[in-house]
LOTINU-531409 format. One line per 3 residues: their letters; for each residue x, y, z of N, C-alpha, C. Coordinates in Angstrom, 1 decimal. Example, Ala and Ser with C-alpha at 12.3 -4.5 7.8 and 13.67 -1.06 7.14 Angstrom:
<sites>
as	13.2 -5.7 7.8 12.3 -4.5 7.8 13.2 -3.3 7.8  12.8 -2.2 7.1 13.7 -1.1 7.1 12.9 0.0 7.9;
</sites>
This chain:
<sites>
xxx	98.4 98.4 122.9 97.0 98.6 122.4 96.2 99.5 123.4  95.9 100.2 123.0 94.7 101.1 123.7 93.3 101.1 124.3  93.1 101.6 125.4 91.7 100.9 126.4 90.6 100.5 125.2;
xxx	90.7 102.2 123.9 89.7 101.6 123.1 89.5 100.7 122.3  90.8 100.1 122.2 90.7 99.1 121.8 90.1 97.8 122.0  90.9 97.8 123.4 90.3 96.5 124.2 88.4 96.8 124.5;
xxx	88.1 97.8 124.7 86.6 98.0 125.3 85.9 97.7 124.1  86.5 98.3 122.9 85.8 97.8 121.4 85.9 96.4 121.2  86.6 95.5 121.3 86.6 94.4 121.5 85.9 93.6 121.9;
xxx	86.2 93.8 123.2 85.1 93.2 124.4 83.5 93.3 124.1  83.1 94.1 124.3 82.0 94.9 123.7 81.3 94.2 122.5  82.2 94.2 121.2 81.5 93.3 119.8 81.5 91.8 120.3;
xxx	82.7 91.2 121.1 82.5 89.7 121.0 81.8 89.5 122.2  81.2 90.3 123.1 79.9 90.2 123.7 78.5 90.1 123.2  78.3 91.1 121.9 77.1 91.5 121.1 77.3 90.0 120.4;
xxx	78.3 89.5 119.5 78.1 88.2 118.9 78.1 87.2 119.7  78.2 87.1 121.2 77.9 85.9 122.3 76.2 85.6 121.6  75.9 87.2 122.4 74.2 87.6 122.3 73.8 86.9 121.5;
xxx	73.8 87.5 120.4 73.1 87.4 119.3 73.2 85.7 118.4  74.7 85.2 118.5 75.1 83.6 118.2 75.2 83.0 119.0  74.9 81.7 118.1 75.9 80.5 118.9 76.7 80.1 118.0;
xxx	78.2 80.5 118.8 79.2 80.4 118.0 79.7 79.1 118.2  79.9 78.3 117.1 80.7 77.0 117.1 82.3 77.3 118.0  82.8 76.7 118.7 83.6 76.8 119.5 84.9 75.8 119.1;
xxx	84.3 74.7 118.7 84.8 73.8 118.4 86.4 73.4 117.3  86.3 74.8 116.8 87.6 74.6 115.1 89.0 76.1 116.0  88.9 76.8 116.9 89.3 78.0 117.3 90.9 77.0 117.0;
xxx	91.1 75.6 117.7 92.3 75.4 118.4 93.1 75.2 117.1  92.1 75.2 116.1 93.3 74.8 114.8 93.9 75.9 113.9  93.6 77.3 114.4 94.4 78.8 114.4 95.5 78.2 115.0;
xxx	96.7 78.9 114.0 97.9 78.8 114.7 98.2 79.8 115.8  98.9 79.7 116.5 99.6 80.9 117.6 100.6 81.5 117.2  101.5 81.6 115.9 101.9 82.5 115.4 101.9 82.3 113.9;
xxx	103.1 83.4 113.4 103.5 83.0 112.0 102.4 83.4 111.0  102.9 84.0 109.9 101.8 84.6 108.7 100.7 83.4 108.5  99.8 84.2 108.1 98.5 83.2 108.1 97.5 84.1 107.2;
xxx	97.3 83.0 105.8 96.2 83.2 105.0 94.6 82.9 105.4  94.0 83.4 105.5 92.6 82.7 105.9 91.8 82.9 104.8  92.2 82.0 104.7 91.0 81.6 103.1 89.2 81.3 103.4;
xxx	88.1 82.2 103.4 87.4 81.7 103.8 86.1 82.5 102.3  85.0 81.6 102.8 83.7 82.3 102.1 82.9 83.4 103.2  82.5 84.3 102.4 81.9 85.4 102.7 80.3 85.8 102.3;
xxx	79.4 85.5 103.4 78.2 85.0 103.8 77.5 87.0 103.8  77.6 87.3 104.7 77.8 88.8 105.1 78.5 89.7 106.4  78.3 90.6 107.4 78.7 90.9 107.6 78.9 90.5 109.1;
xxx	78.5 89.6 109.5 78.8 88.6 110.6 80.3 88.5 111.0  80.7 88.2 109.7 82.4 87.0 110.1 83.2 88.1 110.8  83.3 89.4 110.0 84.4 90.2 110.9 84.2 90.0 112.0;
xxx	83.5 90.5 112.9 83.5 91.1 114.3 83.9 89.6 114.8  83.1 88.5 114.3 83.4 87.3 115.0 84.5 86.6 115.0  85.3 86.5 113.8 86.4 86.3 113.7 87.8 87.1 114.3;
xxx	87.4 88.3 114.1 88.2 89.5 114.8 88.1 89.2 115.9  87.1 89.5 116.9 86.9 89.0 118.3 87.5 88.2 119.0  87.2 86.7 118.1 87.4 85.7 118.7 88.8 85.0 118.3;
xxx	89.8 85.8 117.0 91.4 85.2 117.3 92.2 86.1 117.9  91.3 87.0 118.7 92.6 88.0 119.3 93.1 87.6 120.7  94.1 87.4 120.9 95.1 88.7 120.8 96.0 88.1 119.8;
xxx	95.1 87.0 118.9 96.7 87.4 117.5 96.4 88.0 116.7  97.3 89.2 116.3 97.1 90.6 115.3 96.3 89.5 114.2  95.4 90.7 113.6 94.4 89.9 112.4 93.9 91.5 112.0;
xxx	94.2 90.9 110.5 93.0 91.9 109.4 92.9 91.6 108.2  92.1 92.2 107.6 91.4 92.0 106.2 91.3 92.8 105.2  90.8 92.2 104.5 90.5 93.4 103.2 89.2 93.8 103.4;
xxx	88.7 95.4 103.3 87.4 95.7 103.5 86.8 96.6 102.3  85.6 96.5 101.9 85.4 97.7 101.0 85.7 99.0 101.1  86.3 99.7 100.1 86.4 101.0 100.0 85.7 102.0 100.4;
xxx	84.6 101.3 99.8 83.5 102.2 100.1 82.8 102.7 101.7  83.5 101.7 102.5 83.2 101.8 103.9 84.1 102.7 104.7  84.6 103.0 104.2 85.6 104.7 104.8 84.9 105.8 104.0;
xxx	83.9 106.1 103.7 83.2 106.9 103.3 82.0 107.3 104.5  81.8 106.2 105.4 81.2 106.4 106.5 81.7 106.3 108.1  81.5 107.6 108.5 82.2 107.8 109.8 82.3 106.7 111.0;
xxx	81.3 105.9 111.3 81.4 104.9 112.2 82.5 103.7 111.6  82.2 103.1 110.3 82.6 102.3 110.1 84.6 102.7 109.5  84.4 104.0 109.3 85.9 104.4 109.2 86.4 104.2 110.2;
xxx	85.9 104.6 111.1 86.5 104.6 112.7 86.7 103.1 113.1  85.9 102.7 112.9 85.9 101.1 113.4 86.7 100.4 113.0  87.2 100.7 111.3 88.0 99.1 110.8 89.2 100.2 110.8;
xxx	89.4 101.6 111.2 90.6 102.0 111.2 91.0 101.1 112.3  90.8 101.4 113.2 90.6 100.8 114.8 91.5 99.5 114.5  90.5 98.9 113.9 91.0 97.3 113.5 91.5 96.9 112.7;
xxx	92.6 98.0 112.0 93.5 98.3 111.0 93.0 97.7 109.7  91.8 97.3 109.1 91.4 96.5 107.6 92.1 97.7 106.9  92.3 97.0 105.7 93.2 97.2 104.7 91.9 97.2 103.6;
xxx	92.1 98.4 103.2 90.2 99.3 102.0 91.0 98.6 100.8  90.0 98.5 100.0 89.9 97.3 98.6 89.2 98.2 98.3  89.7 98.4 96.9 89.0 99.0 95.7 88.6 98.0 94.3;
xxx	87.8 97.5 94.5 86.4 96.2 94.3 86.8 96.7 92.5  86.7 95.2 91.8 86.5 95.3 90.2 87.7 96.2 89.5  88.6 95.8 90.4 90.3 96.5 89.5 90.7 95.8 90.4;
xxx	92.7 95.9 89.6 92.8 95.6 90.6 94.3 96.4 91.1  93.6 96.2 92.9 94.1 97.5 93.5 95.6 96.7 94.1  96.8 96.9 93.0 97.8 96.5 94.2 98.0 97.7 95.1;
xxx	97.9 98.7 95.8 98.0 99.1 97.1 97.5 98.2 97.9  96.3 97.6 98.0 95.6 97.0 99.0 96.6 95.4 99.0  96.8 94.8 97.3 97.8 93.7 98.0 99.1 94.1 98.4;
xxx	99.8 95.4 98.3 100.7 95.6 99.4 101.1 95.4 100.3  99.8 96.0 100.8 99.1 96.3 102.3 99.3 95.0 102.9  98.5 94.0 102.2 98.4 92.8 102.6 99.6 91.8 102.6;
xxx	100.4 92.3 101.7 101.8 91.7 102.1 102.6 91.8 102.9  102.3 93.3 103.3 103.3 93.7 104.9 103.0 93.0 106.1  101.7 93.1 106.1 101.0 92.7 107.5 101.6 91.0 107.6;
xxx	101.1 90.2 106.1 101.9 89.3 106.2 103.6 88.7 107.1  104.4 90.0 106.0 105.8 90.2 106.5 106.1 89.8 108.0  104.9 90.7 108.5 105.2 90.7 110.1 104.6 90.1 111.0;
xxx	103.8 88.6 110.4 103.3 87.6 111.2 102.0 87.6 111.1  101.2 88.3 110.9 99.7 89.0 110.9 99.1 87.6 110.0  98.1 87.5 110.5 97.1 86.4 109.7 95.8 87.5 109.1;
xxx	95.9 87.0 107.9 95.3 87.9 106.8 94.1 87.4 106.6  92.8 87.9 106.8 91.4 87.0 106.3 91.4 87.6 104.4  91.1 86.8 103.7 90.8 87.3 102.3 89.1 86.6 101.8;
xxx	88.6 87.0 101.3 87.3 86.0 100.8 87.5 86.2 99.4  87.9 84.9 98.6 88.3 84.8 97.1 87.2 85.0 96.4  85.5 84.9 97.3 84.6 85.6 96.2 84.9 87.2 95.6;
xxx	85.1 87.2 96.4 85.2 89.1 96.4 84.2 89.8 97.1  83.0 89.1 97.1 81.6 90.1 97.9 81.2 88.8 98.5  80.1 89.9 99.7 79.5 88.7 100.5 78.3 88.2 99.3;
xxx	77.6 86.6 100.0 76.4 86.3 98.7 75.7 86.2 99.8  75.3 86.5 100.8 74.1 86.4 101.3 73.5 85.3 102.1  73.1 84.7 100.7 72.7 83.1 100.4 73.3 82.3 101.1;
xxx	74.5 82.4 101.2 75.7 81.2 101.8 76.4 80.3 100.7  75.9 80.4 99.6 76.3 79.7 98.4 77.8 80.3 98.1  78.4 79.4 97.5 79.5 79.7 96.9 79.5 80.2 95.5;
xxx	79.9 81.4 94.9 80.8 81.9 94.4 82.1 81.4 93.5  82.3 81.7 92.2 83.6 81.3 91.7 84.8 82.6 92.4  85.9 81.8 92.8 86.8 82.5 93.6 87.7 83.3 92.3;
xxx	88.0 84.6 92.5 88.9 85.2 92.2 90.3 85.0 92.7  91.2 85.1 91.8 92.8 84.7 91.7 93.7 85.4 92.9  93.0 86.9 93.2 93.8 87.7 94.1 94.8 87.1 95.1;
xxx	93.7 86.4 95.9 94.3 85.7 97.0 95.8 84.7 96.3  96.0 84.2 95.5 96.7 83.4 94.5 98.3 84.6 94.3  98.1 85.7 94.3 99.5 86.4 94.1 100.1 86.3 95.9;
xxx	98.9 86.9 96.3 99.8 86.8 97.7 99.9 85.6 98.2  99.8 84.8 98.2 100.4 83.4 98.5 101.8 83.3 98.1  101.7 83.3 96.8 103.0 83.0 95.7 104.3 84.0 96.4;
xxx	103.7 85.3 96.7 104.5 86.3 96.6 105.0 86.6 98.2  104.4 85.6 99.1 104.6 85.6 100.5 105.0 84.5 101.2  104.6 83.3 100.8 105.0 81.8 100.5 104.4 81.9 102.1;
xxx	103.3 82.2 102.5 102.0 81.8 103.5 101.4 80.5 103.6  101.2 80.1 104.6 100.2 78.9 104.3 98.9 79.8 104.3  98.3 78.9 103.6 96.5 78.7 103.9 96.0 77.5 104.7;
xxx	95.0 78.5 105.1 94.1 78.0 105.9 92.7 78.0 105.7  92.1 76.9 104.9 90.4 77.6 104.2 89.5 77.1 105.3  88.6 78.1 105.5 87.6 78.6 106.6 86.1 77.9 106.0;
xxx	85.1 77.6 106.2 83.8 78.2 106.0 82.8 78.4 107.0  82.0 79.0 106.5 80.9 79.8 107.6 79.8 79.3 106.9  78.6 78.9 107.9 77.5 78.7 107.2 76.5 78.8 108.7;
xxx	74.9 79.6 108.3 74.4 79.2 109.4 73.7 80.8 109.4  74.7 81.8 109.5 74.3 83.1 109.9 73.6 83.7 108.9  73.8 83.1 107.5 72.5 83.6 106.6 71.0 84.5 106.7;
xxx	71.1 83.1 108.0 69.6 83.3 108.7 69.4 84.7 109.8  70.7 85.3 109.9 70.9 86.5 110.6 69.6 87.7 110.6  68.9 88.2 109.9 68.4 89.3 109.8 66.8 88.3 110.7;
xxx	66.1 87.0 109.4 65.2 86.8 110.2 65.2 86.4 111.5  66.0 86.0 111.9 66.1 85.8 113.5 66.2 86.9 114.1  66.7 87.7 113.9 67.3 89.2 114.5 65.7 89.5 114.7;
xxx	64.8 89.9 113.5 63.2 90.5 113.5 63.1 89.5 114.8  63.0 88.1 115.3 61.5 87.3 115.5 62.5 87.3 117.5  63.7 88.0 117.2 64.4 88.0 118.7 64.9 86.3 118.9;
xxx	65.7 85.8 118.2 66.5 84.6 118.3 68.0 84.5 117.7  68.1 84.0 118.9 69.9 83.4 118.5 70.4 82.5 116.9  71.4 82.8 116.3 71.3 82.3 115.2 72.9 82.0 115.4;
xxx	72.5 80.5 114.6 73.8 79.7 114.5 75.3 80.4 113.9  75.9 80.4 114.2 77.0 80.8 113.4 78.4 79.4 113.4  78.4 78.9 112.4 78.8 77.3 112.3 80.3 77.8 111.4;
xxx	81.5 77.5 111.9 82.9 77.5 110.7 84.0 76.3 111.4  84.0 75.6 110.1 84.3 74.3 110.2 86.0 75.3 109.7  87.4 74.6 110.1 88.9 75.0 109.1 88.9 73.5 109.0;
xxx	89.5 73.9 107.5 90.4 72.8 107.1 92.2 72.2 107.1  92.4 71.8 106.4 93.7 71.2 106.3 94.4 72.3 105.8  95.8 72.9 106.7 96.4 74.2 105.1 97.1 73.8 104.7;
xxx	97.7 74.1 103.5 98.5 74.1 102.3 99.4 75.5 101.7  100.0 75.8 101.5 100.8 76.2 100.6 100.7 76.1 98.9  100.5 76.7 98.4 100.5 77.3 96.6 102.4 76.5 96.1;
xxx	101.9 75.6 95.1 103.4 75.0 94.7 103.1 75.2 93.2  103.7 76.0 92.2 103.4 76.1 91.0 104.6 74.9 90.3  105.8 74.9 90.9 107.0 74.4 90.5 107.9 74.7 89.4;
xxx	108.0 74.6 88.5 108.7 75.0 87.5 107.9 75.7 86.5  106.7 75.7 86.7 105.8 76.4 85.6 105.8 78.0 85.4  105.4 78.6 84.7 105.3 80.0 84.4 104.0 79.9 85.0;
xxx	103.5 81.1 85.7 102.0 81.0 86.6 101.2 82.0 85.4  100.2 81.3 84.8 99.4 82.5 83.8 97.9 82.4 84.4  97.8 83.1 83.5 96.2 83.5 84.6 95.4 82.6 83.7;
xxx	95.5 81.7 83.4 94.6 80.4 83.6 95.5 79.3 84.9  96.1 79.4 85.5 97.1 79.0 86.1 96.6 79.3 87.7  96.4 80.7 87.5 96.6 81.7 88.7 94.5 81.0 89.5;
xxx	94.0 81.0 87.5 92.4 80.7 88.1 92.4 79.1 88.8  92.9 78.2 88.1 93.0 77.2 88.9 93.3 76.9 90.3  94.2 77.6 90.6 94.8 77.7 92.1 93.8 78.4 92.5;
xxx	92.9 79.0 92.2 92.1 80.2 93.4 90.9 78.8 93.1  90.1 78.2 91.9 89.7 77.4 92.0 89.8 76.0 93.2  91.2 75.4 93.4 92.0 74.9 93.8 91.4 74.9 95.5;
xxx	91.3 76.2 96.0 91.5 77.3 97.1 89.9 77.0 97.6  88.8 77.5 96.4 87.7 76.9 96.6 87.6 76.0 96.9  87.8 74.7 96.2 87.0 73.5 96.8 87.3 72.9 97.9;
xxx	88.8 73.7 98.2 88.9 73.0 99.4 88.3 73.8 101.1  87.6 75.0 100.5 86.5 75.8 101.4 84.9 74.8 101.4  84.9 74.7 99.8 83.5 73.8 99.6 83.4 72.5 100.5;
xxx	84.5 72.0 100.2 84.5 70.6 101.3 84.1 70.6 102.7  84.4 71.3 103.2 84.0 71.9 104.5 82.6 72.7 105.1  82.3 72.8 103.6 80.5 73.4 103.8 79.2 72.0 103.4;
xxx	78.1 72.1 104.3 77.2 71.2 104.0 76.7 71.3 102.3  76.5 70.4 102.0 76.4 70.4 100.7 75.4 71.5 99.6  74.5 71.7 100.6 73.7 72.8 99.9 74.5 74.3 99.8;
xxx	75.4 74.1 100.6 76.1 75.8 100.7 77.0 76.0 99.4  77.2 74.8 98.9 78.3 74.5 97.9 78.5 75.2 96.3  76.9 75.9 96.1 77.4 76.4 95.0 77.9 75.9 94.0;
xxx	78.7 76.9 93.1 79.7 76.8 92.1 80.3 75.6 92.4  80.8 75.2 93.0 82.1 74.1 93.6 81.0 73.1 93.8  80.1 72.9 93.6 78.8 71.9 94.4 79.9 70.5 93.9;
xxx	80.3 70.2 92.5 80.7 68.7 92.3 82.1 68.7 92.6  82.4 68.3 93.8 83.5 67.9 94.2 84.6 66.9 93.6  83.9 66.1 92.4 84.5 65.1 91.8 85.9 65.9 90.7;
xxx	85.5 67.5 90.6 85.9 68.0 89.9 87.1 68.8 90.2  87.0 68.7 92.2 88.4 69.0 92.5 89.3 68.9 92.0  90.8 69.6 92.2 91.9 69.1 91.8 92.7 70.1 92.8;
xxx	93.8 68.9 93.2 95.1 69.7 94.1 96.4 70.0 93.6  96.4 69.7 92.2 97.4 69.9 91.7 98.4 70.9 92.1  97.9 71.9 92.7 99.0 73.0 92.5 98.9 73.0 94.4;
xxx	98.5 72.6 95.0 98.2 72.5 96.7 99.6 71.7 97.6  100.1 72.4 98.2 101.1 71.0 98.7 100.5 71.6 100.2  100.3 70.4 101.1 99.4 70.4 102.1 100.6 70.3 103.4;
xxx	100.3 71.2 104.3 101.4 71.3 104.8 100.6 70.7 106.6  101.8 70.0 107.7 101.2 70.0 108.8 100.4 71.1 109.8  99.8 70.2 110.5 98.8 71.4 111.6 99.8 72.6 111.8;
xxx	99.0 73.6 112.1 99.9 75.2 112.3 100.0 75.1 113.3  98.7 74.5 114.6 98.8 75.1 116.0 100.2 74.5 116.7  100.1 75.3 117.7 101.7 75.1 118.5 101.4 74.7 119.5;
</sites>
């Protein structure tokens, strides 16, 4: 890897020291190798750098908007950090390709099953996407969530540190079994994917998934700790 690399690095998980207090506490439950789904919710534009930052040196990327290679800093940046460009409201298999290769070769994949950040911190009904590459890579997951940085912009105006809180859960593995997977099938499992992100957020973050009683793991087979 190249100085600029590492200097780019250093550099952002410096600026997110500054600017957060990063929960420290969930890092050790990243595995140290082996493909890796990161199932997480998408708040805004906080999690990369911090997540990026803070699981390296194990290769990691994502899916990024398209639209963000249209501008030269940010081209440069997630070229840098190899994200994989998503073409939003279709759907783009190049990008799950992409995302299967990296898989192939050990790479832990961040995906956010909303599809866009909410801002709010609320949850979102998850899209299936994440659901083919599982099946088609036989990955575990790992569901993430973030809550806290919401509050990012007004802190930023008033000059204060803002929480940045991400609890991981238990991973699992996608088991359809003998079934044909259809896309009421495919929604359950991304549903599935949800709640078990929601469980992990304080209750008001919960959104969509707010009643938990409505869970279901049917299609989840929950596999042991990743780390080594």
């Amino acid at each position: 890897m190249s100085i600029t690399f590492h200097v780019v690095n250093f550099t952002f998980k410096r600026l997110v020291r500054i600017m957060c207090r990063v929960d420290d506490s969930q890092w050790h439950k990243f595995p140290d190798k082996g493909p890796l789904l990161l199932a997480a919710n998408h708040v805004n534009f906080m999690e990369v750098p911090a997540m990026y930052t803070h699981l390296m040196p194990r290769p990691v990327t994502g899916f990024v908007k398209a639209e963000n290679w249209e501008k030269p800093f940010l081209r440069w940046l997630f070229t840098l950090w190899g994200g994989i460009p998503l073409h939003r409201g279709e759907a783009d298999m190049t990008a799950v390709r992409a995302g299967l290769a990296v898989l192939e070769k050990g790479w832990i994949l961040t995906v956010a099953p909303e599809g866009t950040r909410t801002g709010d911190g609320r949850l979102r009904q998850g899209h299936p996407g994440i659901v083919i590459m599982a099946l088609k890579s036989g990955a575990p997951i790992l569901p993430v969530a973030y809550w806290g940085h919401e509050q990012f912009w007004q802190n930023a105006k008033r000059l204060r540190r803002t929480e940045f809180n991400l609890q991981a859960g238990r991973p699992f593995t996608l088991d359809p079994g003998n079934q044909r997977v259809t896309k009421e099938i495919r929604q359950q499992m991304a549903d599935e994917i949800m709640f078990q992100i929601a469980r992990l957020l304080p209750e008001d973050y919960r959104g969509y998934y707010s009643d938990l009683s409505q869970a279901t793991e049917e299609y989840l087979k929950f596999v042991p700790e990743l780390v080594s």
